[in-house]
DSSP file (Angstrom, degrees, kcal/mol; ACC not computed):
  #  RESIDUE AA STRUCTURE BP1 BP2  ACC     N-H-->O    O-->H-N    N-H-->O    O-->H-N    TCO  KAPPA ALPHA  PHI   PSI    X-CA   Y-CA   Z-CA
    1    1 A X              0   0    0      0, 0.0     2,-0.4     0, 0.0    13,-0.1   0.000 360.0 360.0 360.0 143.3    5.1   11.2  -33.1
    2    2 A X        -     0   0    0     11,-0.3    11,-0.8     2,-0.0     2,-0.3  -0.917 360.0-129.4-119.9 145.8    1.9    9.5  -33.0
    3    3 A X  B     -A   12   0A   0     -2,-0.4     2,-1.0     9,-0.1     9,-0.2  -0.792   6.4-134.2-119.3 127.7   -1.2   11.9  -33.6
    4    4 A X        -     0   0    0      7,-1.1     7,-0.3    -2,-0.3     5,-0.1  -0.621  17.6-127.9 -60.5  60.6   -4.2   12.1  -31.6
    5    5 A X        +     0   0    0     -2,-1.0     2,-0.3     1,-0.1     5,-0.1   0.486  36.9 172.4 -53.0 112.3   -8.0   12.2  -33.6
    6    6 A X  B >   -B    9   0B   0      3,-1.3     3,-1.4     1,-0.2    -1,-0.1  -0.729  65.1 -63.4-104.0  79.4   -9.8   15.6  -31.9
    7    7 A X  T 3  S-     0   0    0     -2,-0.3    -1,-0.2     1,-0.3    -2,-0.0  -0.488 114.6 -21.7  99.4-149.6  -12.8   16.1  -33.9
    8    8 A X  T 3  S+     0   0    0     -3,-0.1     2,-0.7    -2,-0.1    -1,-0.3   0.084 123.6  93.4 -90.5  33.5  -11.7   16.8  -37.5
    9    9 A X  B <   -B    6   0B   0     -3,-1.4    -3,-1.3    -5,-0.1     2,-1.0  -0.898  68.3-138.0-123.0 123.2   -8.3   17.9  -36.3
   10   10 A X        -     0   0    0     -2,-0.7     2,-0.3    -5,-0.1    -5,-0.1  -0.655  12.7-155.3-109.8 127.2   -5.2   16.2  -35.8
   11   11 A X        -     0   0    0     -2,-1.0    -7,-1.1    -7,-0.3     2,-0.8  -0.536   8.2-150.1 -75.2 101.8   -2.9   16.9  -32.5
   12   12 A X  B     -A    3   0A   0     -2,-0.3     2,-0.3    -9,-0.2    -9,-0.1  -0.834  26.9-161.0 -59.0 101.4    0.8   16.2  -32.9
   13   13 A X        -     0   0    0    -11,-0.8     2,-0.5    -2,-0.8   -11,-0.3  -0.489  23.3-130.9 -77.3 156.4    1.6   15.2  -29.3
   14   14 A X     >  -     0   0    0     -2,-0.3     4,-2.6     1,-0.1     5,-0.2  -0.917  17.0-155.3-114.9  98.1    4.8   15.1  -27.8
   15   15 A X  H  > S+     0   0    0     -2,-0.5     4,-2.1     1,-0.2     5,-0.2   0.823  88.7  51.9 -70.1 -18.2    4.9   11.5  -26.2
   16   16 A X  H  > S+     0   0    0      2,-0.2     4,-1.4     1,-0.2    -1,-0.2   0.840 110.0  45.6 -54.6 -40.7    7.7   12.7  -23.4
   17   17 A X  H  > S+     0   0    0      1,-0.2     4,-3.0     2,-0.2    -1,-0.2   0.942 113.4  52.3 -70.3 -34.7    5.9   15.7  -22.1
   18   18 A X  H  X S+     0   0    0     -4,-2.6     4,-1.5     2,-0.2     5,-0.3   0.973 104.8  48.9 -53.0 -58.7    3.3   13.9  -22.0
   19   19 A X  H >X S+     0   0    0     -4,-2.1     4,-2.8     1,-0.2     3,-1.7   0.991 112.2  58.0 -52.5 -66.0    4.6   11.0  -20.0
   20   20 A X  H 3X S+     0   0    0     -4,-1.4     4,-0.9     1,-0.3    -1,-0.2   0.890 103.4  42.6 -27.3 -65.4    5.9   13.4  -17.7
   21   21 A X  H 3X S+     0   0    0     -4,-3.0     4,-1.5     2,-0.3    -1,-0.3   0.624 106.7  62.2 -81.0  -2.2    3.1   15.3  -16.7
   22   22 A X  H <X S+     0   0    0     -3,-1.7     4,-2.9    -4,-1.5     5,-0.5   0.759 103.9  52.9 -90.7 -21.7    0.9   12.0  -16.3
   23   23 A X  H  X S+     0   0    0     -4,-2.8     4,-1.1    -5,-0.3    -2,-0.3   0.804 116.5  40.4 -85.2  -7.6    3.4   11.0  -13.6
   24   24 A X  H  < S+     0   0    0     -4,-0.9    -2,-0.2    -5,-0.2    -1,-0.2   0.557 108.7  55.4 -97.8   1.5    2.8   14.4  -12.0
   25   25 A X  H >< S+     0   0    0     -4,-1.5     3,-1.7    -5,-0.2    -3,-0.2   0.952 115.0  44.0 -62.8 -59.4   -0.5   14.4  -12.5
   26   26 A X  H >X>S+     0   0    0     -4,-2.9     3,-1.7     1,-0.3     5,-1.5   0.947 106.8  52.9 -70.5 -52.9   -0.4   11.0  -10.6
   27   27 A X  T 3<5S+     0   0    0     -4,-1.1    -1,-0.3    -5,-0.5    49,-0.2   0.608 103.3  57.6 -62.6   3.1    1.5   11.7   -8.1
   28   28 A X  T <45S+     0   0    0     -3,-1.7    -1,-0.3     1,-0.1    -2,-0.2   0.127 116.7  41.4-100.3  19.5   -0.7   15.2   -6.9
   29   29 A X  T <45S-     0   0    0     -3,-1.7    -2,-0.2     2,-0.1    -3,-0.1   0.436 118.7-131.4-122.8  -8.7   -3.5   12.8   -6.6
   30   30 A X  T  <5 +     0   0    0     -4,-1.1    -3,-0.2    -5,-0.2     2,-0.2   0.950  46.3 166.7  74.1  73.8   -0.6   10.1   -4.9
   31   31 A X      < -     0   0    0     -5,-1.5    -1,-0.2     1,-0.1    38,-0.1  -0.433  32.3-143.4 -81.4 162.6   -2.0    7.2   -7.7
   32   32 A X  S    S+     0   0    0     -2,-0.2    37,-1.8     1,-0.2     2,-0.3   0.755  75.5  44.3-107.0 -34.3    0.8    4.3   -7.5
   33   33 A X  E     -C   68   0C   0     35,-0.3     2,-0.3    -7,-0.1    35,-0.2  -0.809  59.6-177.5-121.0 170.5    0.6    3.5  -11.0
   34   34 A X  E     -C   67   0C   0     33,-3.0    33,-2.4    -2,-0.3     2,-0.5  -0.979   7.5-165.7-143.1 131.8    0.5    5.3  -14.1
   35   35 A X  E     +C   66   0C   0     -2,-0.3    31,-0.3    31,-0.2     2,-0.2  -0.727  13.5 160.4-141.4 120.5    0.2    4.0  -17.8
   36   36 A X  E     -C   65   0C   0     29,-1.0     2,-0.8    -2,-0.5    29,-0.6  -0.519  49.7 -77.7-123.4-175.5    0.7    5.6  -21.3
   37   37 A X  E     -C   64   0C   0     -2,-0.2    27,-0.3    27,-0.2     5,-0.1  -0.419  58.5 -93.8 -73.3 115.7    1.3    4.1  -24.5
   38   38 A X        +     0   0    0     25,-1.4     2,-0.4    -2,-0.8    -1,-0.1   0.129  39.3 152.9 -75.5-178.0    4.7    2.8  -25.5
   39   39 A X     >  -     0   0    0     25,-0.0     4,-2.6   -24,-0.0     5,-0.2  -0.998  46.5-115.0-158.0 135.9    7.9    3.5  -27.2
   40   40 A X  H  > S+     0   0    0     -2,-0.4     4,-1.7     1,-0.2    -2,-0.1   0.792 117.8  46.5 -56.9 -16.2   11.1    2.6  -27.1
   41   41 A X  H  > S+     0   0    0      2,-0.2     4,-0.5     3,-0.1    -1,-0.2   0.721 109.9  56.0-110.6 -24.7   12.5    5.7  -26.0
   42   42 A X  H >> S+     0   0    0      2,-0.2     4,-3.0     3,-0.1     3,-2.0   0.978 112.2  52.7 -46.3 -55.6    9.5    6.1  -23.1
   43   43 A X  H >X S+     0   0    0     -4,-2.6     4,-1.4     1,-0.3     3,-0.8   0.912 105.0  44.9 -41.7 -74.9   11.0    2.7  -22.2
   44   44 A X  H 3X S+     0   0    0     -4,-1.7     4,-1.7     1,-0.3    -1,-0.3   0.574 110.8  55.0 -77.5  12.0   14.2    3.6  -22.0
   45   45 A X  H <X>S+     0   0    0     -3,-2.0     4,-3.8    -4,-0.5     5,-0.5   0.905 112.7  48.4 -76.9 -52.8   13.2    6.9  -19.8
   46   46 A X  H <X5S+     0   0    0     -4,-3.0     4,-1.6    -3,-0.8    -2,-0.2   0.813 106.7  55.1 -41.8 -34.3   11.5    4.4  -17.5
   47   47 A X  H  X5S+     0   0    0     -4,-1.4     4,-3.1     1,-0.3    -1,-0.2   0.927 113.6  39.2 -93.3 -34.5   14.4    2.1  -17.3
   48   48 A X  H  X5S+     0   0    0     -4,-1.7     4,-1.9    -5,-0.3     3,-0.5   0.966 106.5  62.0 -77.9 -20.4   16.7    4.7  -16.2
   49   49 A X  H  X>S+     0   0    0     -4,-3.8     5,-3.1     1,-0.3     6,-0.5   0.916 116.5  40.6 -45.6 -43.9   14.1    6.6  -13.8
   50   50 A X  H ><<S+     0   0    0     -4,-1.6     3,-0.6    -5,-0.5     5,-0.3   0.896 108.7  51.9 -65.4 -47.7   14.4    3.1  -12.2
   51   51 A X  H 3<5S+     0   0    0     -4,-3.1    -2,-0.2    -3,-0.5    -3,-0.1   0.997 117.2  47.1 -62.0 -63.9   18.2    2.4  -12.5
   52   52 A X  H 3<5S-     0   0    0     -4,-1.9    -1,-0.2    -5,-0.2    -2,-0.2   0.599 117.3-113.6 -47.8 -22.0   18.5    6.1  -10.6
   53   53 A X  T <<5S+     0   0    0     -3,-0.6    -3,-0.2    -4,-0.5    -1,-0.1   0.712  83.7 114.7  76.9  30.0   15.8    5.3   -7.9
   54   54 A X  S   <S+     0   0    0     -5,-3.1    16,-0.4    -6,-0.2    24,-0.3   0.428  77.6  39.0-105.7   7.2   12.9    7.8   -8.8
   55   55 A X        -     0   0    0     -6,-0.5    14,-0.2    -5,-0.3    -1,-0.2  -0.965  69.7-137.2-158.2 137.5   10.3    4.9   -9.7
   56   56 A X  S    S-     0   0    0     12,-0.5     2,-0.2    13,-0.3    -1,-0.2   0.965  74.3 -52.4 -48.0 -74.7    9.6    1.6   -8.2
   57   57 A X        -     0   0    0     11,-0.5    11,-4.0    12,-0.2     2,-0.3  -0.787  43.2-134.9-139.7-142.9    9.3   -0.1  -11.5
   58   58 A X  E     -D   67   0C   0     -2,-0.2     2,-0.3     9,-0.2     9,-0.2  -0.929  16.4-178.1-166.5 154.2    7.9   -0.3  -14.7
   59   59 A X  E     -D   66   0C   0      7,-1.3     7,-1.9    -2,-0.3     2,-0.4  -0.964  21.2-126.3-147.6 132.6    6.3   -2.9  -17.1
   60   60 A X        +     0   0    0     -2,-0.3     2,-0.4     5,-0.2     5,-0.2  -0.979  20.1 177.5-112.1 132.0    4.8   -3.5  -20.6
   61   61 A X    >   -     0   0    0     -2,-0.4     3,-2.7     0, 0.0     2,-0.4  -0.969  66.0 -50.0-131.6 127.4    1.6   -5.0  -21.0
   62   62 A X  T 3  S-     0   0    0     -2,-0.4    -2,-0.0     1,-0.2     0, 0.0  -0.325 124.2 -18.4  67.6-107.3    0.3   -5.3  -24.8
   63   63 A X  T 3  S+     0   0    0     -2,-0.4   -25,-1.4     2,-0.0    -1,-0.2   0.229 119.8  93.9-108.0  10.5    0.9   -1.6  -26.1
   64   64 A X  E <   -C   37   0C   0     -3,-2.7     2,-0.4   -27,-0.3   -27,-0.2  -0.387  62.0-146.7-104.5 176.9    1.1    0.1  -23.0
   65   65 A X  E     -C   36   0C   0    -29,-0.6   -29,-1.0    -5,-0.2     2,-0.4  -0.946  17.6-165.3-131.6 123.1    3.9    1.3  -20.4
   66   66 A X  E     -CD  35  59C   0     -7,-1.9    -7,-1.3    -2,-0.4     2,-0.5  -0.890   7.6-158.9-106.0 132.5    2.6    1.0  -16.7
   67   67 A X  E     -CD  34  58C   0    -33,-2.4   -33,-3.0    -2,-0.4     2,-0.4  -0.936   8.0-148.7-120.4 128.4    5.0    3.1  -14.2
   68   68 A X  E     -C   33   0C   0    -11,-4.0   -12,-0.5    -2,-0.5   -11,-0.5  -0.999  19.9-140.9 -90.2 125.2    4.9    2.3  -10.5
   69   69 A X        -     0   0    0    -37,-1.8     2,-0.4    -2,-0.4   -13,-0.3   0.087   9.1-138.5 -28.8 166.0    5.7    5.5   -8.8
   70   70 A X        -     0   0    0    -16,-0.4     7,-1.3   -15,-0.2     8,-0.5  -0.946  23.7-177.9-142.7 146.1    8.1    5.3   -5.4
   71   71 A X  B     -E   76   0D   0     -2,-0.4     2,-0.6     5,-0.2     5,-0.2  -0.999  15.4-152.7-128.2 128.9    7.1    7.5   -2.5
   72   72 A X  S    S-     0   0    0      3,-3.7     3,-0.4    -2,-0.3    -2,-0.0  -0.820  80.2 -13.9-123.5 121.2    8.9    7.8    0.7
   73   73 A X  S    S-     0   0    0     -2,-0.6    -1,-0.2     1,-0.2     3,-0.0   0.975 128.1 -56.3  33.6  73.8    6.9    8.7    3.6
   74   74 A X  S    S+     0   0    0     -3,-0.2     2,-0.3     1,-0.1    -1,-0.2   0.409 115.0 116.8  42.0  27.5    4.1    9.6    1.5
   75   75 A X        -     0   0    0     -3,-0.4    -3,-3.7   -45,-0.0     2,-0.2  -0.964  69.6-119.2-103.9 125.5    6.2   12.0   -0.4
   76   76 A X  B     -E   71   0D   0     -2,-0.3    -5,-0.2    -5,-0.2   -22,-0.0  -0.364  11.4-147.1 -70.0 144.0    6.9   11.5   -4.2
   77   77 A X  S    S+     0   0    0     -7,-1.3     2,-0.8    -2,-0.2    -1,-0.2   0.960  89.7  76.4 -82.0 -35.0   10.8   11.1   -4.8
   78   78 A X        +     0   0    0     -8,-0.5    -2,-0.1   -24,-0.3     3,-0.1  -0.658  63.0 168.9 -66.4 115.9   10.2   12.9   -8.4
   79   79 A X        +     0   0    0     -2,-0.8     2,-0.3     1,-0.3    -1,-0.2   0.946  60.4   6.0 -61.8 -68.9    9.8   16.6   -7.0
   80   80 A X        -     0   0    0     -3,-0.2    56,-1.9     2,-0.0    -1,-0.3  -0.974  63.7-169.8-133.4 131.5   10.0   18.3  -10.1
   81   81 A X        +     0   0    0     -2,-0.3    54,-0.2    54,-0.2     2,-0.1  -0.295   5.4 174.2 -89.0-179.1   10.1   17.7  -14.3
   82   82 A X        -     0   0    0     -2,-0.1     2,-1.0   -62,-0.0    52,-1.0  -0.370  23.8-139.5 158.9 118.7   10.7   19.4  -17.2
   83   83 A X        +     0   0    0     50,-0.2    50,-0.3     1,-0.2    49,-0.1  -0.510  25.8 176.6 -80.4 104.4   11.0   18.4  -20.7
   84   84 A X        +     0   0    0     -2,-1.0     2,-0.5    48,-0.2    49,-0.2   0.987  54.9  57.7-102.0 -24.1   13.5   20.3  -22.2
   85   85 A X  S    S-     0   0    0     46,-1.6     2,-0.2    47,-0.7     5,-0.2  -0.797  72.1-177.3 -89.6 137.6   14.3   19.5  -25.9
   86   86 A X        -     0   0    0      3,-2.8    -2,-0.0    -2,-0.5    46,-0.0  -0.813  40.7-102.2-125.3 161.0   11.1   20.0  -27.6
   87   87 A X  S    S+     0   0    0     -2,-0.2    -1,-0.1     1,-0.2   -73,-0.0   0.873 122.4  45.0 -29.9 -77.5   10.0   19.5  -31.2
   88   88 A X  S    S+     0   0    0      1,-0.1     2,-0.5    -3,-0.1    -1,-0.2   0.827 130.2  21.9 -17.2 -67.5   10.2   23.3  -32.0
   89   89 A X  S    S-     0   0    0     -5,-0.1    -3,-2.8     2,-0.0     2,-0.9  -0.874  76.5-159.7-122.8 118.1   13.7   23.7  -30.2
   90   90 A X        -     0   0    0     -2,-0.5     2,-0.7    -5,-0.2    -5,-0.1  -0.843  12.9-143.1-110.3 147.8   16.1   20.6  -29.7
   91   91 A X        -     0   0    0     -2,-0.9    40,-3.1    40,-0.2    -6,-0.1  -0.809  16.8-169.6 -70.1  88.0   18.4   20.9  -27.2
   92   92 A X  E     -F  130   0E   0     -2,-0.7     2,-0.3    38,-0.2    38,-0.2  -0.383   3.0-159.9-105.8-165.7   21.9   19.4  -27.5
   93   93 A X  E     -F  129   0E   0     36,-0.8    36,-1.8    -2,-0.0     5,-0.1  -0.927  14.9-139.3-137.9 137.9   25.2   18.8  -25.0
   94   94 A X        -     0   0    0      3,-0.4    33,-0.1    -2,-0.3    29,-0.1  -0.193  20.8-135.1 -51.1 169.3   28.8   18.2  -25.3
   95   95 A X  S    S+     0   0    0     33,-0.1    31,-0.1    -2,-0.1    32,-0.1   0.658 111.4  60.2 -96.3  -9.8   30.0   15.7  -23.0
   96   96 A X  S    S+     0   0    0      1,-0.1     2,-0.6    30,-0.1    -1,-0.1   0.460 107.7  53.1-107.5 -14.9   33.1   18.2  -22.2
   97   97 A X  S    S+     0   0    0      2,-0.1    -3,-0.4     0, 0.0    -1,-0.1  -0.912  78.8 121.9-104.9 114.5   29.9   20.7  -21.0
   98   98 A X        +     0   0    0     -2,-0.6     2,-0.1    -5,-0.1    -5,-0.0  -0.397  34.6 170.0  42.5  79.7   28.3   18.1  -18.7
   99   99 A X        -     0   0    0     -2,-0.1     2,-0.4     1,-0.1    24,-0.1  -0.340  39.2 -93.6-109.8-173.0   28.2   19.6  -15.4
  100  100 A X    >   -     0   0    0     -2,-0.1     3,-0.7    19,-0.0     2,-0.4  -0.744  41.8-122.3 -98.1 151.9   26.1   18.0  -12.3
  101  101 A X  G > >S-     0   0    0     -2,-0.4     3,-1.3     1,-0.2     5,-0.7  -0.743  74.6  -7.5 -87.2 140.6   22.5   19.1  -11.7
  102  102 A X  G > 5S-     0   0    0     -2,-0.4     3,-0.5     1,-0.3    -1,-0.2   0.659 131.7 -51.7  -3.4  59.0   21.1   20.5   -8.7
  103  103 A X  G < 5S-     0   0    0     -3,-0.7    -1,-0.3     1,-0.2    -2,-0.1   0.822 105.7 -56.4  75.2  29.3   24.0   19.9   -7.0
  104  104 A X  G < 5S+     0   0    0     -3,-1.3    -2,-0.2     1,-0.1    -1,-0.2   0.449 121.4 101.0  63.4  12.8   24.0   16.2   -8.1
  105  105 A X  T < 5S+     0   0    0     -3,-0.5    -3,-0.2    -4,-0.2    -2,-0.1   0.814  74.6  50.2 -73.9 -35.7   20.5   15.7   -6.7
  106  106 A X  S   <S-     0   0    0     -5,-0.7     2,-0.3    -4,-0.1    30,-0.2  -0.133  80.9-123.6 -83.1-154.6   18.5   15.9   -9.9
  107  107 A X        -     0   0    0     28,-1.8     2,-0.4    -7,-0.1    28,-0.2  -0.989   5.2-150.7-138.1 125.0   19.1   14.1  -13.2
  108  108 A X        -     0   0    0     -2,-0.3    11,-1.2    26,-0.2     2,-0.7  -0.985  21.4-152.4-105.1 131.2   19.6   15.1  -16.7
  109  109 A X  E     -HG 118 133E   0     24,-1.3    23,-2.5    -2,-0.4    24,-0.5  -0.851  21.3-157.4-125.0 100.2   18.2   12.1  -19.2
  110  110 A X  E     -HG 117 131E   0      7,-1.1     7,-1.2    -2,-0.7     2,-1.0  -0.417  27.1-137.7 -87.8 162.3   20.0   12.0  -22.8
  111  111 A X  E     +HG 116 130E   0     19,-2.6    19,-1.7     5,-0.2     5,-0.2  -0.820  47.6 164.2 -81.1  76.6   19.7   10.7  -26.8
  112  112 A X        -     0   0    0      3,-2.4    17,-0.1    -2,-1.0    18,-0.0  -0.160  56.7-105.0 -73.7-155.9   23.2    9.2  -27.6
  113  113 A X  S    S+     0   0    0     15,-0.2    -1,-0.1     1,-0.1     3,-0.1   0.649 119.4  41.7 -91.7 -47.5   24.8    7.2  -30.0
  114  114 A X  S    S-     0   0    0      1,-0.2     2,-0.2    -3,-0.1    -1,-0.1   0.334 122.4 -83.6 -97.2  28.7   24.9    4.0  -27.5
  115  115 A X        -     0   0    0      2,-0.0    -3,-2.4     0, 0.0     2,-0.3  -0.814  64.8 -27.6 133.6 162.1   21.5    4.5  -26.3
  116  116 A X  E    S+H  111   0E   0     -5,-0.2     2,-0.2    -2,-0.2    -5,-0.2  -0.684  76.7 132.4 -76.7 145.1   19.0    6.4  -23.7
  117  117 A X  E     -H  110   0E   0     -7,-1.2    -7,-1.1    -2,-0.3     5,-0.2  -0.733  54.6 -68.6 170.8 137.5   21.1    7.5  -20.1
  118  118 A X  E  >  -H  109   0E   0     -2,-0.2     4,-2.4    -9,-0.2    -9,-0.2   0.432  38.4-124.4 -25.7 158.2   22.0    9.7  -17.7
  119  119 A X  H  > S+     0   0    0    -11,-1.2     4,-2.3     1,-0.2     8,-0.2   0.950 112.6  55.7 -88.0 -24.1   24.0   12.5  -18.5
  120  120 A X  H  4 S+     0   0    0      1,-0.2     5,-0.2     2,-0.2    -1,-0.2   0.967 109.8  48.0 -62.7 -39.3   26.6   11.7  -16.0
  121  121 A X  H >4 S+     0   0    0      1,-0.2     3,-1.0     2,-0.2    -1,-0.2   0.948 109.7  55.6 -51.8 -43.9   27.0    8.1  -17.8
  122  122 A X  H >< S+     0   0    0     -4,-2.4     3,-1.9     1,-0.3     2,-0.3   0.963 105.7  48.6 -39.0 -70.3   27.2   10.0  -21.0
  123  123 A X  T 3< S+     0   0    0     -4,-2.3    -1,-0.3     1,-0.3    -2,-0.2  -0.191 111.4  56.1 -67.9  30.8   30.3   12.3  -19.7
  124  124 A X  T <  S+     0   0    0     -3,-1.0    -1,-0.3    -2,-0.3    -2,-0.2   0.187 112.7  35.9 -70.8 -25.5   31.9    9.1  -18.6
  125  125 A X  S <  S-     0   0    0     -3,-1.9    -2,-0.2    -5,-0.2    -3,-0.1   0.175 116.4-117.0-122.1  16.6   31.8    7.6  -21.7
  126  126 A X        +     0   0    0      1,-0.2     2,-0.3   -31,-0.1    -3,-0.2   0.936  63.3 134.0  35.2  86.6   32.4   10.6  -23.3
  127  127 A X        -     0   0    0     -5,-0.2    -1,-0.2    -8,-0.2    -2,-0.1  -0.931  38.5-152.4-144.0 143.5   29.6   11.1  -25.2
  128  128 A X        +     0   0    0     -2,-0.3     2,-0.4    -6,-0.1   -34,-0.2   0.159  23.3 146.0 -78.6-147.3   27.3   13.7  -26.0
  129  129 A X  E     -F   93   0E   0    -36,-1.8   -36,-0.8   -17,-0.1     2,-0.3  -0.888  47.8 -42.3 166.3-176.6   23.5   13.9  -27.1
  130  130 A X  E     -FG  92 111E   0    -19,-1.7   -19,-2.6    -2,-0.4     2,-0.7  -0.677  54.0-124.4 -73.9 117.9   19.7   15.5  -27.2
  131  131 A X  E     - G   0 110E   0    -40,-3.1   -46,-1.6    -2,-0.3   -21,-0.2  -0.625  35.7-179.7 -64.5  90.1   18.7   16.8  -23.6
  132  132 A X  E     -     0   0E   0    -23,-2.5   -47,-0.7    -2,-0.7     2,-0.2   0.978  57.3 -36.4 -74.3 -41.8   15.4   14.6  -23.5
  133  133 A X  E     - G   0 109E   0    -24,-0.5   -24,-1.3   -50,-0.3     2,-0.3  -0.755  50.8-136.1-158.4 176.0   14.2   15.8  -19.8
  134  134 A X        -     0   0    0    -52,-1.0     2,-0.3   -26,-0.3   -26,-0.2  -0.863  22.0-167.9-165.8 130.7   15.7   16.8  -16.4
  135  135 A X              0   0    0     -2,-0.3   -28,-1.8   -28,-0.2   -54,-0.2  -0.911 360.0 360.0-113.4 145.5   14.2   15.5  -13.1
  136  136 A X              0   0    0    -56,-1.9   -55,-0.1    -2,-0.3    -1,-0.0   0.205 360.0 360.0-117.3 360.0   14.8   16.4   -9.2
């Protein structure tokens, strides 16, 4: 976790929730890009958001992660987010509990062994992991 300077206080952020809400920040104002600082495991949120079809693309320049958003008819294709293993409380899965999400619209995005990935890719390869986030 990398810690923000407030004053004399220092903020443990959580860089996934974060990342998260800056793409819904940016998409209620319908911005096309977004850019927060990177990580290897932001990346590899980015790279499946992309593989799945919820973001045009994505790039790193210097220290940063720039997200394009995708809209269709001037609707953002992420509806909705939600971080679910958090510092406090982590969340894990079997792969043998792996069901589909919202009726196989949404997404579940996991922590394995081999890597960041859908959860359906996970239960394919039979693996489990840390629930990082779930998008619709």
């Amino acid at each position: 976790m990398w810690r923000r300077q407030a004053g004399n206080y220092k903020i443990n952020m959580d860089r996934i929730a974060d990342f998260l809400t800056r793409i819904r920040n940016a998409q209620a104002r319908e911005t096309k890009e977004v850019s927060t600082i990177n990580s290897k495991v932001l990346e590899g949120i980015a790279g499946v958001l992309k593989e799945e079809g919820f973001l045009e693309n994505y790039k790193v320049t210097g220290k940063d992660l720039v997200v394009t958003l995708k809209y269709i008819d001037n609707e953002p294709v992420i509806r909705e987010s939600k971080r679910v293993s958090k510092s406090g409380v982590r969340k894990y899965i079997k792969y043998t509990d792996i069901k589909p999400f919202v009726n196989g619209l949404g997404i579940r995005i996991l922590s394995t062994s081999k890597g960041i990935m859908t959860a359906s890719k996970a239960r394919k390869q039979k693996l489990g992991g840390e629930i990082l986030c779930e998008l619709w």
